[in-house]
C-alpha positions as CSV (number, residue, x, y, z in Angstrom):
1,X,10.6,-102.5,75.2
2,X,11.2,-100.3,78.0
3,X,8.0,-99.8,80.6
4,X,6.9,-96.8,82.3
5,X,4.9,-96.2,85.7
6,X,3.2,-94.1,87.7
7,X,2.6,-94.5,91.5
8,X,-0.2,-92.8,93.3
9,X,-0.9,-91.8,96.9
10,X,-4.8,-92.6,97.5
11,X,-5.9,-90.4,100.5
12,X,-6.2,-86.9,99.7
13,X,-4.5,-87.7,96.2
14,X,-7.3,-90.3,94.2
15,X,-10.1,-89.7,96.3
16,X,-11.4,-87.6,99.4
17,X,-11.7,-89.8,102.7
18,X,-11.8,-87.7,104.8
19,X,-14.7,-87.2,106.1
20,X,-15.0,-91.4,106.9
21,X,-12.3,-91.3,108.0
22,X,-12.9,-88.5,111.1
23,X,-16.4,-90.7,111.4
24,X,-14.4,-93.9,112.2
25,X,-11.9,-92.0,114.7
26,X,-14.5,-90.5,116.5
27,X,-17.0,-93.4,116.9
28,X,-13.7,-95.0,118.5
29,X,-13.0,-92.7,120.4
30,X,-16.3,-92.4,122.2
31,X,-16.2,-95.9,122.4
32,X,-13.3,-96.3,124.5
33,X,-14.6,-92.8,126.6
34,X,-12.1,-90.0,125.4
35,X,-13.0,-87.1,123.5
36,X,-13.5,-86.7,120.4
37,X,-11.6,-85.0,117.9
38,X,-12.0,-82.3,115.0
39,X,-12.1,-82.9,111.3
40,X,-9.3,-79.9,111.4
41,X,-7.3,-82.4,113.9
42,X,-8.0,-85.5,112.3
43,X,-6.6,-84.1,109.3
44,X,-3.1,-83.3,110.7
45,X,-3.1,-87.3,112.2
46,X,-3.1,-88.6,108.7
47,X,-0.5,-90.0,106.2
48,X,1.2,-92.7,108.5
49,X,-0.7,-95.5,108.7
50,X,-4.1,-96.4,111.1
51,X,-1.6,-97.4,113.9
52,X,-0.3,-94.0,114.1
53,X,-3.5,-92.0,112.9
54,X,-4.9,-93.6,115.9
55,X,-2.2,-93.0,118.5
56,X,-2.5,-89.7,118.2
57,X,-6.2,-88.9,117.9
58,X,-6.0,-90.8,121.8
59,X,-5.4,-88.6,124.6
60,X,-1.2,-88.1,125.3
61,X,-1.6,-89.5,128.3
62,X,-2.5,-92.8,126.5
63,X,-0.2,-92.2,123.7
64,X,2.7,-94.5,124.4
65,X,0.5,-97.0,126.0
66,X,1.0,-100.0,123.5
67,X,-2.0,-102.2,124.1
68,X,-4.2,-99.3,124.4
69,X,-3.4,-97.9,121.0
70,X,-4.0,-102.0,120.2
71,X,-6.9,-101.7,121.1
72,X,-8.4,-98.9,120.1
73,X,-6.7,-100.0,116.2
74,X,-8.8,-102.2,116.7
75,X,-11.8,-100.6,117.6
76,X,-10.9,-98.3,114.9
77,X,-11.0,-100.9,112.3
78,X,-14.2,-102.2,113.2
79,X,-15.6,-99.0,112.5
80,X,-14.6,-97.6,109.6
81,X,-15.0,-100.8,107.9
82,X,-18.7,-99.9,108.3
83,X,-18.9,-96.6,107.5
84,X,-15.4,-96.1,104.4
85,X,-17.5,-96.1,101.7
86,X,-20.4,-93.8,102.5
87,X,-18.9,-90.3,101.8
88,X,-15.2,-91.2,100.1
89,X,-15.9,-89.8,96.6
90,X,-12.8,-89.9,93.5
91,X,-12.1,-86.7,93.2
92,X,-13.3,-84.6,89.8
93,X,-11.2,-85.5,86.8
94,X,-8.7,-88.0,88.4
95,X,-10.7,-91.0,86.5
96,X,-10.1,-89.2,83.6
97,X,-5.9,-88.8,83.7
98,X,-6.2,-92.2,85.2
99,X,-7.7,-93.7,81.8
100,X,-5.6,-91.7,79.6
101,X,-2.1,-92.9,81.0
102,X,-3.3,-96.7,81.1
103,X,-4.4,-95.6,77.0
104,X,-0.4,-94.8,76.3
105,X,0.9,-98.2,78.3
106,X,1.6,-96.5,81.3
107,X,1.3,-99.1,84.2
108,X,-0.3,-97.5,87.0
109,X,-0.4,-98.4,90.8
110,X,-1.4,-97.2,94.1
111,X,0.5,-97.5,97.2
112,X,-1.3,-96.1,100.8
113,X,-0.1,-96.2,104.1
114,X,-3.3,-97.4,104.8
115,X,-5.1,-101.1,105.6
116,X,-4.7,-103.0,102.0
117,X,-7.8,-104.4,102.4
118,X,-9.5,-100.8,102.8
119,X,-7.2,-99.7,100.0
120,X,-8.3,-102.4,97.6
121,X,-11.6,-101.9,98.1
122,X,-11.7,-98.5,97.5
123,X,-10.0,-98.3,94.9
124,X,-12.1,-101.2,93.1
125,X,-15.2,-99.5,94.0
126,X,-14.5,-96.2,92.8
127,X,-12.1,-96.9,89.9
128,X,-13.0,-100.9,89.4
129,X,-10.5,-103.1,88.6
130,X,-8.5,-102.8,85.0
131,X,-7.0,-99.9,85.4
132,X,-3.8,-100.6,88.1
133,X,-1.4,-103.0,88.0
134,X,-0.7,-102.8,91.5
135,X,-3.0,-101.6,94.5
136,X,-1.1,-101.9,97.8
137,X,-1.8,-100.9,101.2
138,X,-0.3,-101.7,104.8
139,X,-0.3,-105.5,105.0
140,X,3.3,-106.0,107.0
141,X,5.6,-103.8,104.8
142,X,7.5,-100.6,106.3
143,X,4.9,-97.6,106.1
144,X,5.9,-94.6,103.6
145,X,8.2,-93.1,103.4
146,X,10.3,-95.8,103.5
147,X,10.9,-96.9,99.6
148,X,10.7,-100.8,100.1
149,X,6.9,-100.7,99.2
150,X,7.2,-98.8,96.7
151,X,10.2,-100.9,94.9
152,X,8.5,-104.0,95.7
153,X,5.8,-102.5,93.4
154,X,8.2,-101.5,90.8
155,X,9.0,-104.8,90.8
156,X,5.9,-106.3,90.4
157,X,4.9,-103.8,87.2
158,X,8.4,-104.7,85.8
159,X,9.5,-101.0,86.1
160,X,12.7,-98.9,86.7
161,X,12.3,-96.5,89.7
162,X,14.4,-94.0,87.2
163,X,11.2,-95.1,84.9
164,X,8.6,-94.2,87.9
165,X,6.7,-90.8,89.0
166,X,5.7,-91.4,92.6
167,X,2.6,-89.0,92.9
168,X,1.0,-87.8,96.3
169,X,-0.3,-85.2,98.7
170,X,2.0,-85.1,101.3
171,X,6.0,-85.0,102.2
172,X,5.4,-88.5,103.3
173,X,4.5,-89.2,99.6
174,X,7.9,-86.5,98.5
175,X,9.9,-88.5,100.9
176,X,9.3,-91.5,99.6
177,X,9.8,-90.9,95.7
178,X,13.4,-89.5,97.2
179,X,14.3,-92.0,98.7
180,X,13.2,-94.5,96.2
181,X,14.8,-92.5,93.5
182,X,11.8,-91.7,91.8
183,X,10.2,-88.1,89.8
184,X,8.2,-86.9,92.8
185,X,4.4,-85.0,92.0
186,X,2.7,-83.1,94.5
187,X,-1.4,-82.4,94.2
188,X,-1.9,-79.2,95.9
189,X,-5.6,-80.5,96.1
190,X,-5.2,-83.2,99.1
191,X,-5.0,-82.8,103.1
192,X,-1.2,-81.0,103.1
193,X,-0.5,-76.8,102.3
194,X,1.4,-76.8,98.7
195,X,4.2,-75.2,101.7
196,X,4.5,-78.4,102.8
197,X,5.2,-80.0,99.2
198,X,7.7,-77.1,98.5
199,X,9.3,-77.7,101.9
200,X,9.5,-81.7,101.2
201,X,11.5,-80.1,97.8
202,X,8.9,-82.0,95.4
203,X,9.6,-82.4,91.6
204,X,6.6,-80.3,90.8
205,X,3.5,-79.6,92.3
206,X,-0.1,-79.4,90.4
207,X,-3.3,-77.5,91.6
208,X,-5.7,-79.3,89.3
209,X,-5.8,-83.2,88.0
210,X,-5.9,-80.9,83.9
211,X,-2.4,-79.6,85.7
212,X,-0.7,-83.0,86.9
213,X,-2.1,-84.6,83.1
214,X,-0.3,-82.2,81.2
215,X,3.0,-82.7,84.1
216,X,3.1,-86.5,83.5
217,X,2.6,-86.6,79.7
218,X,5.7,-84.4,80.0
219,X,8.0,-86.2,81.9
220,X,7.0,-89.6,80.9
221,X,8.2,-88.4,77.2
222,X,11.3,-87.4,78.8
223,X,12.0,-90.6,80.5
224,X,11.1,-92.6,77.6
225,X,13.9,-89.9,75.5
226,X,16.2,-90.9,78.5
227,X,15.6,-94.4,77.9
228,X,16.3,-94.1,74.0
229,X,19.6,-92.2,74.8
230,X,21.2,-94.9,76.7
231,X,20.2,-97.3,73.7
């Protein structure tokens, strides 16, 4: 028997981080004795990883200075492992379409550009931990959109990619279900413009977790009438 899957973004696609997230930058940040940043900028440095979030919330000047962006990773790290769980909420109706897909054997997984052991322990504290397969952050595998953490996953749930929907927030997330052969769903709900979804060409794009329910029962019956034709 065939199996089906579903991959899913976490920041700005599960759950709203935000706001720990710009608390964790900026404590660094004053730390070290540079400025701190807006919520408005610290949203445009996410979707590629803590390395790079951080590199460019620093000054430019700094920017391409390797063992400062080191070091303020790992300032970085220090902090928002004290402070990612005080205002990162699931968002409304996401536990919901999570429940229902695991109800009709869909195998479910997250995949985040950022630190797996943040990843993990978000995802357990807000969602526990029967409902993924899977739940993978950066831990020495290329960063999204590069596909190889994502097939590596596949992998793991014993899935196709051509039996996969990669769902995110961002053209990272669009990028990487193309070039990992997979559906692609954007949530216009997360931290990028539905423009930039519709740039990054995306499958389909939802407005509402009710929306992207309704999308995936939909084309998981079509893969699964994909799968039977071949047969």
């Amino acid at each position: 028997m065939a199996s089906y899957g579903i991959i899913f973004d976490l920041d700005g696609t599960l759950a709203y981080t935000l706001e720990d997230i710009a608390t964790a930058v900026n404590n660094t940040l004053s730390k070290l004795g540079y400025k701190t940043r807006t919520k408005a900028e610290v949203l445009q440095f996410v979707n590629n990883g803590a390395r790079e979030l951080i590199r460019r919330a620093l000054p430019k000047t700094v920017q391409d200075i390797e063992f400062i962006v080191d070091s303020a990773l790992d300032v970085y790290g220090e902090e928002y492992s004290k402070c990612y769980l005080e205002k990162t909420q699931a968002y409304e109706g996401i536990a919901e379409v999570l429940t229902e897909q695991k109800k009709n054997g869909v195998k479910l997984a997250v995949l985040s550009n950022k630190q797996d052991e943040f990843v993990k322990n978000i995802i357990y504290s807000l969602f526990g931990k029967k409902l993924f397969t899977v739940v993978q952050g950066q831990a020495g595998m290329p960063t999204k959109p590069d596909p190889a953490s994502a097939l590596f996953i596949c992998k793991q749930m014993g899935v196709k990619p051509s039996n996969c929907i990669f769902v995110g927030d961002s053209d990272v997330d669009i990028k990487t279900a193309q070039n990992a052969q997979m559906t692609s769903i954007g949530v216009a709900w997360g931290y990028r413009e539905r423009e930039v979804l519709e740039k990054a060409q995306a499958n389909f794009i939802v407005e509402t977790p009710a929306d992207l329910y309704n999308i995936l029962n939909e084309q998981i019956s079509k893969i699964k009438q994909a799968a039977k034709s071949k047969k």
